[in-house]
C-alpha positions in Angstrom: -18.3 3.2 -56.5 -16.0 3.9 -53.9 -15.8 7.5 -52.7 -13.5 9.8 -50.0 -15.1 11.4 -46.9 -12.6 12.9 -45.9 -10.8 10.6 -44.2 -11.4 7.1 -45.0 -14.1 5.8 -47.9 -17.0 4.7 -48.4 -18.4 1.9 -51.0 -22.0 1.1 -52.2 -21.8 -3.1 -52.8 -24.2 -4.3 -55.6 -26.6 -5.4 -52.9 -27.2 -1.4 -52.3 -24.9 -1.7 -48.4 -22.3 0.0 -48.2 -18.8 -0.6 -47.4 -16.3 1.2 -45.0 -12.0 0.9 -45.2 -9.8 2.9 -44.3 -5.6 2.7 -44.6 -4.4 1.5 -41.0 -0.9 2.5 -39.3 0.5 -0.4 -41.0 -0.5 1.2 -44.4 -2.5 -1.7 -45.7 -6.3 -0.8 -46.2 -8.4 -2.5 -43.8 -12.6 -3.0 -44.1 -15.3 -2.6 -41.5 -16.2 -6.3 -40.2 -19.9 -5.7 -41.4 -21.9 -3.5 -44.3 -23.8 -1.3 -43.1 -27.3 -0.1 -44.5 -27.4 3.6 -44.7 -24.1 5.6 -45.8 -24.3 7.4 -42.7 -23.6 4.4 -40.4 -21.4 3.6 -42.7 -19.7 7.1 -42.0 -20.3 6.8 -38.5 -18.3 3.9 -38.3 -15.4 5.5 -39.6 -15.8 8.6 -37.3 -15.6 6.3 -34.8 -11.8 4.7 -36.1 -10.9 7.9 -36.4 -11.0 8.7 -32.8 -9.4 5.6 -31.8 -6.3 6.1 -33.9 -6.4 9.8 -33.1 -6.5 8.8 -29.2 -3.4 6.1 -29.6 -1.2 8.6 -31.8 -2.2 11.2 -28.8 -1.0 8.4 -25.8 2.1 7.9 -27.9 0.7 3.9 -28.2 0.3 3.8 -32.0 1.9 1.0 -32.3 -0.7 -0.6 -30.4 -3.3 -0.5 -33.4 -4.7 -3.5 -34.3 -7.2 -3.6 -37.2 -10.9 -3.9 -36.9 -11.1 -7.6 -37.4 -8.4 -8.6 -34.8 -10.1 -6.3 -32.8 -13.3 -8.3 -32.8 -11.8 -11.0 -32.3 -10.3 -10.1 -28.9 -13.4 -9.1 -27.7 -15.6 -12.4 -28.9 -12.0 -14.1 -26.6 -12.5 -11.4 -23.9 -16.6 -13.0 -23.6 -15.3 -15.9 -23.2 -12.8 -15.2 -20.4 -13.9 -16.3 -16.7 -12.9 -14.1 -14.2 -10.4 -16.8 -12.6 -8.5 -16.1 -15.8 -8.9 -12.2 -15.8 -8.0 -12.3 -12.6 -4.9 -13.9 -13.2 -3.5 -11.2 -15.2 -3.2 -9.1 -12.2 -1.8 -10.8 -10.0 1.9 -8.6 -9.5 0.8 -5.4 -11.0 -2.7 -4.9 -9.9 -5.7 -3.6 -11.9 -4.2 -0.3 -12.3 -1.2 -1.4 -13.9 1.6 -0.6 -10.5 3.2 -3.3 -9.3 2.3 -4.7 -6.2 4.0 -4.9 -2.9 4.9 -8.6 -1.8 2.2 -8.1 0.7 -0.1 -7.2 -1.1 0.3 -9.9 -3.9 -0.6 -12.2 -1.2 -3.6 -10.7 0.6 -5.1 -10.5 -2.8 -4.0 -13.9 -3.6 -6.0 -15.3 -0.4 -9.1 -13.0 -1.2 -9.1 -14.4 -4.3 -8.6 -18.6 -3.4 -11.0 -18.2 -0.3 -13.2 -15.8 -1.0 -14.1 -14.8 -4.5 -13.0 -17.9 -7.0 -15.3 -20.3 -5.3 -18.0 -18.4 -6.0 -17.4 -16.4 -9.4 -14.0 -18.1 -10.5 -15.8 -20.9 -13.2 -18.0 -17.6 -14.6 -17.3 -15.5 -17.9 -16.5 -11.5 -16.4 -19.2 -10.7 -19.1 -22.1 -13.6 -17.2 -21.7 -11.9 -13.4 -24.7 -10.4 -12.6 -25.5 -7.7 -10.2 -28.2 -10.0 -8.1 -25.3 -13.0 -8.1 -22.8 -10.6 -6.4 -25.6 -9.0 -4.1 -26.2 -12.7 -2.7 -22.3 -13.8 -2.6 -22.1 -10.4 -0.5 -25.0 -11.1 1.9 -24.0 -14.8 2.5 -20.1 -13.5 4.1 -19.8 -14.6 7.4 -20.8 -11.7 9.2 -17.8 -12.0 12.2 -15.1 -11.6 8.9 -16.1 -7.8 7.9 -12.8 -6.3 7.1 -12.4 -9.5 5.1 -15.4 -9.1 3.2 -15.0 -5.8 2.7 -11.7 -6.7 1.4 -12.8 -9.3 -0.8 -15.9 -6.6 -2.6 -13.3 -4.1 -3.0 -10.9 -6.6 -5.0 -13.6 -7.9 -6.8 -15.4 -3.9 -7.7 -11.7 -3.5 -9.2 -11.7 -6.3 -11.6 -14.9 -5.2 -12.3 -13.6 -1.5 -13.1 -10.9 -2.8 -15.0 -13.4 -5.1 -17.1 -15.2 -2.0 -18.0 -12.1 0.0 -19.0 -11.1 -2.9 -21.3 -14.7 -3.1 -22.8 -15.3 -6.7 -21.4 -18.3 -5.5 -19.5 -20.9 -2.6 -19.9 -21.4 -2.0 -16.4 -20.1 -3.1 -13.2 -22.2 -5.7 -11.1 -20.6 -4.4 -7.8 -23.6 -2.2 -7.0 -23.9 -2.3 -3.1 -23.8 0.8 -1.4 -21.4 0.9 1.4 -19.8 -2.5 0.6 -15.8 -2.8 0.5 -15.2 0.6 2.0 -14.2 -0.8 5.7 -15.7 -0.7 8.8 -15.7 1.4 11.6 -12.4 1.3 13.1 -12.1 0.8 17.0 -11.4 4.5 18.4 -8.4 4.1 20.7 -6.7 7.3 22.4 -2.6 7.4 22.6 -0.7 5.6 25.3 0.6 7.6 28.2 3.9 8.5 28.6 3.3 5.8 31.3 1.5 3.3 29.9 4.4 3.3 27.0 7.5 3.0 29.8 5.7 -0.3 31.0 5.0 -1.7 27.7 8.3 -1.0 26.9 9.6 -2.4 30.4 7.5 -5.9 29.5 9.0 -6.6 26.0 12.3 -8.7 25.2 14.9 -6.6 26.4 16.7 -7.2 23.2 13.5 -5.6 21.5 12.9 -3.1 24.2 14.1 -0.3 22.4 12.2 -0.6 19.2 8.6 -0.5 20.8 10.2 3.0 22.5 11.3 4.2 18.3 7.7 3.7 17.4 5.9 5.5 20.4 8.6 8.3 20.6 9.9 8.9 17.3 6.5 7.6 15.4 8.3 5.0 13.1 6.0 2.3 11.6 6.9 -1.3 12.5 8.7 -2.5 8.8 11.1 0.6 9.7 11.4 -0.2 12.8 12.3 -4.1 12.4 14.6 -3.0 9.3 16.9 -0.4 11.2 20.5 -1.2 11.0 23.8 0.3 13.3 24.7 2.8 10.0 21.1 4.6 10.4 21.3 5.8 13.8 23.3 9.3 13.9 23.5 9.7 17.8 26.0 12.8 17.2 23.1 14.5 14.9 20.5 12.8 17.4 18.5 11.2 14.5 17.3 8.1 13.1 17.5 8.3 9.1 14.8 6.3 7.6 14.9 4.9 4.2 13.8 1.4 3.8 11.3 -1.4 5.7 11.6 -4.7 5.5 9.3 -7.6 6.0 9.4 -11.2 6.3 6.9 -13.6 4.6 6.4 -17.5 5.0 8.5 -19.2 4.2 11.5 -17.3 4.9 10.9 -14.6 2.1 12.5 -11.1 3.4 11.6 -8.2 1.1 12.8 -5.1 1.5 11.2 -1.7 0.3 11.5 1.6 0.5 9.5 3.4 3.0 5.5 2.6 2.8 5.2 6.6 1.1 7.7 9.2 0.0 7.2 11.1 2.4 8.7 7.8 4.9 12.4 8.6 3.6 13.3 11.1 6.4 15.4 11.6 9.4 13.4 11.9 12.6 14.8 13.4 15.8 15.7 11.3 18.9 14.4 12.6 21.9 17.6 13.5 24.6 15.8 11.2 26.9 16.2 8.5 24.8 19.9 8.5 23.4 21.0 6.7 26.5 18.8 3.5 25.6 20.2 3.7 22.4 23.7 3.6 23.2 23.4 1.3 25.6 21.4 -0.9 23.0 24.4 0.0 20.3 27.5 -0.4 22.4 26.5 -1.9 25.9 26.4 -0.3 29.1 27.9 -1.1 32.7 25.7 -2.7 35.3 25.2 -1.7 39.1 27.8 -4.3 39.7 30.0 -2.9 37.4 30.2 -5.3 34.9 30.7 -4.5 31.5 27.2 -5.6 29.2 27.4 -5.8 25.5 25.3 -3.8 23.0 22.7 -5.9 21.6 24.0 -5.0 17.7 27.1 -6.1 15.6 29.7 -4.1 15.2 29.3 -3.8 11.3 27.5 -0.9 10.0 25.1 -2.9 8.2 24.0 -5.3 11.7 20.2 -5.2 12.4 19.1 -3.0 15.5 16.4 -6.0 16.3 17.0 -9.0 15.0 15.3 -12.7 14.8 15.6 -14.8 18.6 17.7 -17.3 16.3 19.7 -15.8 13.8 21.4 -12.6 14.7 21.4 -11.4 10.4 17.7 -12.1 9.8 14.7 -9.4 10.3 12.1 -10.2 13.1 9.1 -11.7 11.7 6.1 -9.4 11.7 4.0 -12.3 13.7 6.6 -12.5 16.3 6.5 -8.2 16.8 3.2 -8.5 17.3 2.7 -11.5 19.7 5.8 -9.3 21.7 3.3 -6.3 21.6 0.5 -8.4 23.0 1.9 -10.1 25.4 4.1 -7.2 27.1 0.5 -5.0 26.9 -1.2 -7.4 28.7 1.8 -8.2 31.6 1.7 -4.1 31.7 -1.9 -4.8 32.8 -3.0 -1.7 29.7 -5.0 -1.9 26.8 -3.9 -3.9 23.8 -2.6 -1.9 22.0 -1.5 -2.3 18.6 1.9 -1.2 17.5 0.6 1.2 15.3 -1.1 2.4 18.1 2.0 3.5 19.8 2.7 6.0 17.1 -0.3 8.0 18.2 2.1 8.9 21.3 4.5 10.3 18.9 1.9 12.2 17.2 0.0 13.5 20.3 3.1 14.3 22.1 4.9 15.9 19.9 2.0 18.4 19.5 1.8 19.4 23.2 5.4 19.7 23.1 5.0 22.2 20.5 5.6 20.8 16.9 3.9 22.3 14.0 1.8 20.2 12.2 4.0 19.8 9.1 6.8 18.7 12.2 4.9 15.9 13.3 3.4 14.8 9.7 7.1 14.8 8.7 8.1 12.9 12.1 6.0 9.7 11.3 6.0 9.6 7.3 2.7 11.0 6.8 3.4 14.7 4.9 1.6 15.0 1.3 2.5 17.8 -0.1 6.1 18.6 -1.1 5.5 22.5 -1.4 5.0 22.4 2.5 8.4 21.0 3.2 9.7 23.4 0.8 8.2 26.3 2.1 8.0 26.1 5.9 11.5 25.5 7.0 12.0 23.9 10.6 13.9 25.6 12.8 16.9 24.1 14.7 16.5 25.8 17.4 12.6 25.6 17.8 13.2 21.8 17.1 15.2 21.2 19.8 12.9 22.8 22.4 10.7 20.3 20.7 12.7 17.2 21.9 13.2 18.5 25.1 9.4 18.7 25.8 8.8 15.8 24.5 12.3 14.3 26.8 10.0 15.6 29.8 6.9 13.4 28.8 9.0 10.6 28.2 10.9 10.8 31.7 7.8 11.7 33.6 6.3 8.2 32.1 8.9 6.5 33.5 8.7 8.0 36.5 5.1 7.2 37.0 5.6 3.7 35.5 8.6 2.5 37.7 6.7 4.2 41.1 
């Protein structure tokens, strides 16, 4: 005799079990996929449907439903799945369902070929064991840390995600301290100095944009991905709103800044408009010949552009063996691109910019009530880039003897 519960009902069989059903979203009545002993398991079971169509209709996802049976069924196909397969599923959109940058796609792409699918690819999720990733982990060459620690934090994902879905109980990435990077070298900021010889040992077509990223903090995708329409030399600022990047291939993407705080106009130091119109629009020399500007006339013409073809971006690769070598022909540490920025951010506080100015400067502010709320002063800006004009021309002072 079948009777209600309130929601849902319950049905003692002949056998003395007893049966759960309830009616589904798609109105059709649908049965537990097992009896159940006791009429409070029985009960318990539909308590438990309850909450899982009460949670869907609450995520606006009932449509999703699916009954008890197909349910089981997924999961029995879930066991089964290796982790080369769930894997594979988020391979554009990552495991927390936002697509991935073109970058990105392929860093976790290599991870994956090279350092996790030899190992785990041929196993079910559900089969990985705690002790099986503890030995993959120690057995890493030990010279490849930020790889490694790469690779655990990739796999510790999947892992998350295979627990979300109900694959797995548990994740098996237990190790403490695995996949959260290791220490970073601590480098200070370039000198005024050190960054007018850098800048003096580059391409001279390139010259200028190692000066953007120590002076006016940009990042090296927004650097490489400026064009003539973004530079405002009337307003004195560079507006920022894309980076691009090229991949093997030939591949350019381009993005919009790496965070939203990255769409921004930053201030060009007085000392520095020169370079930029003589980059721009060319300049006279000594001998009073007339040089040309190293961009197109068209609004949309790269600042810096590839040693062959005058419409395609510089290669990352290429940026950074430009860096290297002109750091090492400076006779100065190697630094990094990225380092330079510290130059920006350090020199823009001792010139007197607030916090929020110097955040804001290199793409870095976080919360959108501070830019609402603490207004920048013109004025107090522009005693800002004159400060920081004095650092830059007592650099190249020092530099050029």
């Amino acid at each position: 005799m079948a009777r209600g519960t309130g929601w849902g009902k319950v049905r003692r069989l002949p056998s003395g079990k007893y049966q759960a059903s309830y009616v589904g979203s798609d109105l059709l009545r649908c049965t537990a996929p097992e009896t159940f002993i006791t009429k409070l398991s029985a009960q318990a079971w539909l308590d438990g449907e309850k909450r899982y169509l009460d949670g869907l209709q609450a995520q606006g996802r009932l449509s999703e439903w699916l009954t008890p049976k197909r349910r089981e069924e997924l999961q029995r196909a879930r066991q089964g799945l290796s982790l080369a397969e769930y894997a594979a599923r988020f391979s554009s959109t990552g495991v927390g369902g936002k697509p991935l940058a073109t970058g990105t796609q392929r860093l976790n792409e290599r991870l994956l070929r090279i350092q996790i699918l030899p190992t785990f690819g041929h196993l079910p999720v559900s089969g990985v064991t705690s002790s099986e990733v503890a030995s993959w982990w120690h057995s890493l060459p030990a010279e490849t840390q930020r790889v490694n620690n790469q690779a655990y934090a990739l796999l510790k994902s999947l892992f998350s995600r295979a627990v979300e879905d109900g694959i797995i109980a548990a994740n098996p990435c237990k190790i403490r301290g695995a996949g959260t990077g290791s220490k970073r070298r601590v480098i200070k900021a370039p000198t005024p100095a050190e960054v007018a010889r850098i800048a003096d040992a580059w391409p001279e077509s390139w010259r200028l944009g190692v000066l953007i990223g120590a002076w006016c903090g940009l990042r090296s995708g927004e650097v490489r991905e400026l064009r003539r329409k973004d530079i405002d030399l009337d307003a004195g600022v560079i507006h920022v709103t894309r980076q691009g990047q090229v991949y093997p291939g030939g591949l350019v993407e381009i993005t919009r800044p790496k965070t939203d705080a990255g769409i921004r106009d930053v201030p060009i130091p007085p000392a520095l408009r020169q370079d930029f119109r003589e980059h721009l629009d060319g300049r006279i020399s000594e001998d009073g010949i007339y040089l040309p500007g190293r961009v197109g006339s068209d609004m949309d013409a790269l600042l810096f552009h590839d040693t062959v073809h005058t419409n395609q971006l510089v290669h990352h690769g290429s940026w950074l063996r430009a860096q290297k070598r002109a750091c090492k022909q400076a006779g100065v540490c190697e630094y990094t691109f990225h380092d330079m920025r510290r130059t920006a951010v350090t020199y823009l506080g001792n010139s007197g910019a607030s916090e929020t100015e110097r955040l804001t400067s290199i793409g870095h502010t976080e919360s959108r009530m501070t830019k609402r709320y603490e207004q920048i002063e013109t004025e107090h800006q522009q005693q800002v880039m004159s400060n920081l004009s004095a650092y830059i021309e007592q650099g190249r002072q020092e530099a050029r003897g």
